[in-house]
PyMOL CGO cylinders between C-alpha atoms (Angstrom):
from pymol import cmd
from pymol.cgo import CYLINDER

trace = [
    CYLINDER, 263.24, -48.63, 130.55, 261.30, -51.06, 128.51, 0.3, 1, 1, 1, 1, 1, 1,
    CYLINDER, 261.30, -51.06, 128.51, 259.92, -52.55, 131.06, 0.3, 1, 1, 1, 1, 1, 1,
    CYLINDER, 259.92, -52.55, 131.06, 258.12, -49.63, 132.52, 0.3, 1, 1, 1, 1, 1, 1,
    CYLINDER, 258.12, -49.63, 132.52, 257.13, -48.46, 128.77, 0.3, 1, 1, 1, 1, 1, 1,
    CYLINDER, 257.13, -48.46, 128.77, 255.22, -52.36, 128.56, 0.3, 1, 1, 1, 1, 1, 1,
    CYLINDER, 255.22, -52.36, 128.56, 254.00, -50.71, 132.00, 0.3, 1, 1, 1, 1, 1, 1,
    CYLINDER, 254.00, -50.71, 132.00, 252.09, -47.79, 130.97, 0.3, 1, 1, 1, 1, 1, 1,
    CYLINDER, 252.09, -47.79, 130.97, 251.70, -48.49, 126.94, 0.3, 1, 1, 1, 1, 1, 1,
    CYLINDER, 251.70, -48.49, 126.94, 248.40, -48.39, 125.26, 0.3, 1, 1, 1, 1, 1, 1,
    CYLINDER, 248.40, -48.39, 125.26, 245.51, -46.31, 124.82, 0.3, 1, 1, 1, 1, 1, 1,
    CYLINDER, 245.51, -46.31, 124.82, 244.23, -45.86, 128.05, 0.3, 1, 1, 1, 1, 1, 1,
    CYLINDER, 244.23, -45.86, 128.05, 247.02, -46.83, 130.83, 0.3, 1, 1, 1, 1, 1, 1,
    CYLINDER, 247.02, -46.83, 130.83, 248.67, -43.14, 130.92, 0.3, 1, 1, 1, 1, 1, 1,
    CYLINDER, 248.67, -43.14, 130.92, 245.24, -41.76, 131.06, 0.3, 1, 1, 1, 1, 1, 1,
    CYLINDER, 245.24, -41.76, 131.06, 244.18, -43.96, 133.68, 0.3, 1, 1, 1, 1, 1, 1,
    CYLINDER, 244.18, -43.96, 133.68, 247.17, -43.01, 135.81, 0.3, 1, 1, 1, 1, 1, 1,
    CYLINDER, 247.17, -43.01, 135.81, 246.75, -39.07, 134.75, 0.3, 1, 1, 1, 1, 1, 1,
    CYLINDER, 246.75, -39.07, 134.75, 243.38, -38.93, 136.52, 0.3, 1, 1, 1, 1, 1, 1,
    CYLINDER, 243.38, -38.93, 136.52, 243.79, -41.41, 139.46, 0.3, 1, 1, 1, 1, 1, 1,
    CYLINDER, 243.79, -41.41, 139.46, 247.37, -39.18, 140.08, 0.3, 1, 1, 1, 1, 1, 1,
    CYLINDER, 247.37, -39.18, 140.08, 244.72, -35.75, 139.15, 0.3, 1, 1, 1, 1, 1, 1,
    CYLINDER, 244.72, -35.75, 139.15, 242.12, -36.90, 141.83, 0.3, 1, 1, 1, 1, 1, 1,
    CYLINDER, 242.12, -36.90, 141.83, 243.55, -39.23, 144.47, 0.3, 1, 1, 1, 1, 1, 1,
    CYLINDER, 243.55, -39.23, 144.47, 241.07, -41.32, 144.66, 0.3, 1, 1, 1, 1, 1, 1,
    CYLINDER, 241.07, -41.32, 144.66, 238.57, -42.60, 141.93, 0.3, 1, 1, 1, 1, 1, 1,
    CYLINDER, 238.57, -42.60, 141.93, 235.76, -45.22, 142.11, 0.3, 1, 1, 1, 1, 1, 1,
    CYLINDER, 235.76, -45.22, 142.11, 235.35, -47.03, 138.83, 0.3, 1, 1, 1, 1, 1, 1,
    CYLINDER, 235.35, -47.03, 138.83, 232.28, -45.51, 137.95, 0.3, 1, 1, 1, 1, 1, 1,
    CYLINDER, 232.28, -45.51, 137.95, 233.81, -42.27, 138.34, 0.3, 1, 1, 1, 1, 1, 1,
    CYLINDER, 233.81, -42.27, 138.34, 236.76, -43.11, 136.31, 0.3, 1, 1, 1, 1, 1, 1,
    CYLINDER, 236.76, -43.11, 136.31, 234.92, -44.20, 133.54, 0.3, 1, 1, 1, 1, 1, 1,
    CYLINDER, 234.92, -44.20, 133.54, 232.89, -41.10, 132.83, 0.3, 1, 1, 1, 1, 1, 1,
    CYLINDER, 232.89, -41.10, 132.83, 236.46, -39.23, 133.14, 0.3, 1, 1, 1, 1, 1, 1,
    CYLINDER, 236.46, -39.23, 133.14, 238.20, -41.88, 130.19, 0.3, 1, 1, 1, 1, 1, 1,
    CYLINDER, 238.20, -41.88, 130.19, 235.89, -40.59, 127.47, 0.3, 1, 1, 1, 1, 1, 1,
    CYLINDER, 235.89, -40.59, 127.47, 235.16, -43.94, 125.00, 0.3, 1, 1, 1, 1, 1, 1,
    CYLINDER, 235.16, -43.94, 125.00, 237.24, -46.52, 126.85, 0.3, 1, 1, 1, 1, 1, 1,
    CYLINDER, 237.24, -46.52, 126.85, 234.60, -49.39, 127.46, 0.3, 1, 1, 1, 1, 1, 1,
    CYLINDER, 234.60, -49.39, 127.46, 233.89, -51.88, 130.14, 0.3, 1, 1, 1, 1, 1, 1,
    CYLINDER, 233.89, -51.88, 130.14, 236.44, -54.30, 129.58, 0.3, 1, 1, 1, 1, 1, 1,
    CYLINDER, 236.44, -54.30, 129.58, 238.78, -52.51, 128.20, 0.3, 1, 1, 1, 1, 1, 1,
    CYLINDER, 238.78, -52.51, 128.20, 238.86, -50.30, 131.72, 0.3, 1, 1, 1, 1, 1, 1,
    CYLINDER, 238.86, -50.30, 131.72, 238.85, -53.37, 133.62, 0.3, 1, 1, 1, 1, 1, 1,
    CYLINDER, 238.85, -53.37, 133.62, 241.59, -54.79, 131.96, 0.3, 1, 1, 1, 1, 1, 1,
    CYLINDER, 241.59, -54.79, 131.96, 243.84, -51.77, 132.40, 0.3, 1, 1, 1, 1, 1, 1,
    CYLINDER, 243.84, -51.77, 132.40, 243.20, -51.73, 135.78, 0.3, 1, 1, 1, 1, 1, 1,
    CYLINDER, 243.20, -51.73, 135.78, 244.10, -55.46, 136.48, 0.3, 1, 1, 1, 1, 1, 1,
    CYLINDER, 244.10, -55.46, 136.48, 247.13, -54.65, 134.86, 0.3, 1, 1, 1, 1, 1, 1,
    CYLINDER, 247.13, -54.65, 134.86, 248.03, -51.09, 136.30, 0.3, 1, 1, 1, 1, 1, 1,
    CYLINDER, 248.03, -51.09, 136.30, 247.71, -53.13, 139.57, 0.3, 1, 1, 1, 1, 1, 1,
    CYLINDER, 247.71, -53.13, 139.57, 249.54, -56.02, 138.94, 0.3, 1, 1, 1, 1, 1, 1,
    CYLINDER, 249.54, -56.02, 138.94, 252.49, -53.93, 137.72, 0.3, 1, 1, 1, 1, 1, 1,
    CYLINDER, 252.49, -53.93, 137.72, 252.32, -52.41, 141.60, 0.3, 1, 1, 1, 1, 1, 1,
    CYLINDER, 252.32, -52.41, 141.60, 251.38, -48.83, 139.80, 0.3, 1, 1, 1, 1, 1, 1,
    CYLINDER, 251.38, -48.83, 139.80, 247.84, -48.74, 141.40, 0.3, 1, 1, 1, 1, 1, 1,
    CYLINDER, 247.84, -48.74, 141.40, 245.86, -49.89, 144.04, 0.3, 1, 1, 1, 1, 1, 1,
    CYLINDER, 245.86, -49.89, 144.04, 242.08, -51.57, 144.10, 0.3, 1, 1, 1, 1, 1, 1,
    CYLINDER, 242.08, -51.57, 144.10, 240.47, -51.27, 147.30, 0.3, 1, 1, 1, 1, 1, 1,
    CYLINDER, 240.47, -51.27, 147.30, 237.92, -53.45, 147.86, 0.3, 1, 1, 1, 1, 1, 1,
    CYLINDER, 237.92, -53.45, 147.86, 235.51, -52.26, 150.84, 0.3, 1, 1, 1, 1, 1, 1,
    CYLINDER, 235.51, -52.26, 150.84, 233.00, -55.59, 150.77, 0.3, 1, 1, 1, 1, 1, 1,
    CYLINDER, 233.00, -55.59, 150.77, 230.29, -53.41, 151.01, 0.3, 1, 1, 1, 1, 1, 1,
    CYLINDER, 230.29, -53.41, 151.01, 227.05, -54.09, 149.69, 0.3, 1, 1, 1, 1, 1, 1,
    CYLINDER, 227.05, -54.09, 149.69, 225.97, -52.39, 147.10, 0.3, 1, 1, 1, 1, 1, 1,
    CYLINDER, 225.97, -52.39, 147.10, 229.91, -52.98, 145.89, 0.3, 1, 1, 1, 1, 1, 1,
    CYLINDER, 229.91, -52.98, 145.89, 232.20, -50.15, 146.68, 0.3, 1, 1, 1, 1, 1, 1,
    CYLINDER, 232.20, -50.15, 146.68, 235.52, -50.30, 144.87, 0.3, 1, 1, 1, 1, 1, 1,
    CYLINDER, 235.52, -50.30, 144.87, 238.11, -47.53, 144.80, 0.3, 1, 1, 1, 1, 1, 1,
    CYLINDER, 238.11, -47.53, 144.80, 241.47, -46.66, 142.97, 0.3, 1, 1, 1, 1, 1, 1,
    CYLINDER, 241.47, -46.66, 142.97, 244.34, -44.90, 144.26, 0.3, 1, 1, 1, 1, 1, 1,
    CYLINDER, 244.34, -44.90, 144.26, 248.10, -44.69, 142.85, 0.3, 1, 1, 1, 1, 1, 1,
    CYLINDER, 248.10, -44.69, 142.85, 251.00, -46.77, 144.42, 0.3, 1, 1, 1, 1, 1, 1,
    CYLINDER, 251.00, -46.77, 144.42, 254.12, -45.27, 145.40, 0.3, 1, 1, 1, 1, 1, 1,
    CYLINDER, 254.12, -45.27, 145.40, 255.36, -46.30, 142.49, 0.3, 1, 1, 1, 1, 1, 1,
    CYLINDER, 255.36, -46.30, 142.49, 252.58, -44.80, 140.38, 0.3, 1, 1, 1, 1, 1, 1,
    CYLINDER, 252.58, -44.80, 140.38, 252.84, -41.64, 142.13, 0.3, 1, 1, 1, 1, 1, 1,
    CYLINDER, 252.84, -41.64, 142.13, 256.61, -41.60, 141.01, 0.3, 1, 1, 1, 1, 1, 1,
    CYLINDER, 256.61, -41.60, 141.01, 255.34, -41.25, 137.47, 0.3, 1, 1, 1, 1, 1, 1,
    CYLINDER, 255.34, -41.25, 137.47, 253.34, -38.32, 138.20, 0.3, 1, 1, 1, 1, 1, 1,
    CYLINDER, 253.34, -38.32, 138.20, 256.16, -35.73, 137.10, 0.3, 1, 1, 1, 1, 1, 1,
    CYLINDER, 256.16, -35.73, 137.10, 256.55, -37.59, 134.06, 0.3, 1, 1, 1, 1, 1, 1,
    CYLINDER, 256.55, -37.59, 134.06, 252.59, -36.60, 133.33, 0.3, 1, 1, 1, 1, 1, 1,
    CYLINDER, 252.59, -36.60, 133.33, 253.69, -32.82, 134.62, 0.3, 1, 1, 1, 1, 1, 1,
    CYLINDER, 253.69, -32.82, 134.62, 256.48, -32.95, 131.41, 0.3, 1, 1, 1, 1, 1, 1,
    CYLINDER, 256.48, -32.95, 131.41, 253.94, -34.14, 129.21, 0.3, 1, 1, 1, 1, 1, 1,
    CYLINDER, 253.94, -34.14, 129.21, 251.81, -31.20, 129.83, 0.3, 1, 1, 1, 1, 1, 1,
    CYLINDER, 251.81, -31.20, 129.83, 254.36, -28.49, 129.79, 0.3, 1, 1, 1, 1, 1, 1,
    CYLINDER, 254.36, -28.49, 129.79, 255.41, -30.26, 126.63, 0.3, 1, 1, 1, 1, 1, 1,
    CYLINDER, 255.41, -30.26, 126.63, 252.07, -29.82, 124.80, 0.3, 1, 1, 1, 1, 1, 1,
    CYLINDER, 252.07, -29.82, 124.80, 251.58, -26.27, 125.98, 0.3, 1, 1, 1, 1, 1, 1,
    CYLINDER, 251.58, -26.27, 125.98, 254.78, -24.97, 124.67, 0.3, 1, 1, 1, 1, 1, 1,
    CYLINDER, 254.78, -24.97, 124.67, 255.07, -27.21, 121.40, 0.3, 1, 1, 1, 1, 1, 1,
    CYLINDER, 255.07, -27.21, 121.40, 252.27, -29.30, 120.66, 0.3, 1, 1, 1, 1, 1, 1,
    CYLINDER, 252.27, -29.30, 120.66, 249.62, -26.25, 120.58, 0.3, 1, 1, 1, 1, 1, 1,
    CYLINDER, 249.62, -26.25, 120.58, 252.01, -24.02, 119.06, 0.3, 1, 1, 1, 1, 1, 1,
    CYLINDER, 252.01, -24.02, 119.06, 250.72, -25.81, 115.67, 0.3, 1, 1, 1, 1, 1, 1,
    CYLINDER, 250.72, -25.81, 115.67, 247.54, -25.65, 116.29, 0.3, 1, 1, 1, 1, 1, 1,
    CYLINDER, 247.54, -25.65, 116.29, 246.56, -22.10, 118.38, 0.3, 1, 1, 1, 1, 1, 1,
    CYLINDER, 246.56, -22.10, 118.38, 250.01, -20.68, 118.61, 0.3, 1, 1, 1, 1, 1, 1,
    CYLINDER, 250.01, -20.68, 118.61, 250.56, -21.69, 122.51, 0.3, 1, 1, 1, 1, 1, 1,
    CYLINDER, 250.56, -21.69, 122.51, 247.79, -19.21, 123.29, 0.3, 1, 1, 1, 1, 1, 1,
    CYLINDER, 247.79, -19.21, 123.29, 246.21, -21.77, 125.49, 0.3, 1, 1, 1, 1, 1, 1,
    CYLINDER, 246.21, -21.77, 125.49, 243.39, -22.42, 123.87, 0.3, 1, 1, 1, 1, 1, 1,
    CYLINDER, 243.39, -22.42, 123.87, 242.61, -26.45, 124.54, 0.3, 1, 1, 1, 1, 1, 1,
    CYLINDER, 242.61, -26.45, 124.54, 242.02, -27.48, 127.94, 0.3, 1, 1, 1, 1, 1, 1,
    CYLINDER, 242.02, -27.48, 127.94, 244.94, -29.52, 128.33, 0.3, 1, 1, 1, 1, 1, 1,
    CYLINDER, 244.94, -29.52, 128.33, 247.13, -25.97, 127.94, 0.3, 1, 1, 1, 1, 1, 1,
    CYLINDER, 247.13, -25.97, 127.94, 245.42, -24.11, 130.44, 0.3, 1, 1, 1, 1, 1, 1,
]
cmd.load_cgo(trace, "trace")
């Protein structure tokens, strides 16, 4: 267990794995305008490690201008449920506090 919580700790490495899992398949760019505030480096970082960890792939086309893509790993996809508790979590306790679980925030709907 701890090693898969080292895994997918931090900031941005759940979120990272939430929208690759929510999209199939994200170019960097693309990714970046969905993490709100995670910079640069920080987003390459995560990925190196997200991929070294076997939880996602980079695909490298050798293209020119540069195409690079991101896609979950088996293994990464196996976390996806874990995202699907998460949410059903929030809507039924989380927002309670907040808007009464009358699905007011985005991330209840």
């Amino acid at each position: 267990m701890e090693e898969v919580m080292d895994q997918i700790s931090g900031k941005w490495k759940m979120r990272i794995l939430f929208m690759v899992g929510a999209h199939g398949t994200l170019r960097y760019g693309e990714l970046r305008k969905l993490l709100d505030g995670v910079t640069h480096k920080m987003l390459s970082n995560q990925l190196k490690e997200l991929a070294a960890d076997g939880l996602v792939e980079r695909i490298d086309y050798n293209e020119v201008p540069p195409r690079v893509e991101y896609r979950l790993t088996p293994n990464g996809e196996a976390l996806m449920p874990i995202f699907d508790d998460i949410q059903r979590y929030i809507r039924d306790h989380a927002c309670n506090d907040c808007c009464g679980g009358g699905a007011k925030h985005a991330c209840c709907e």
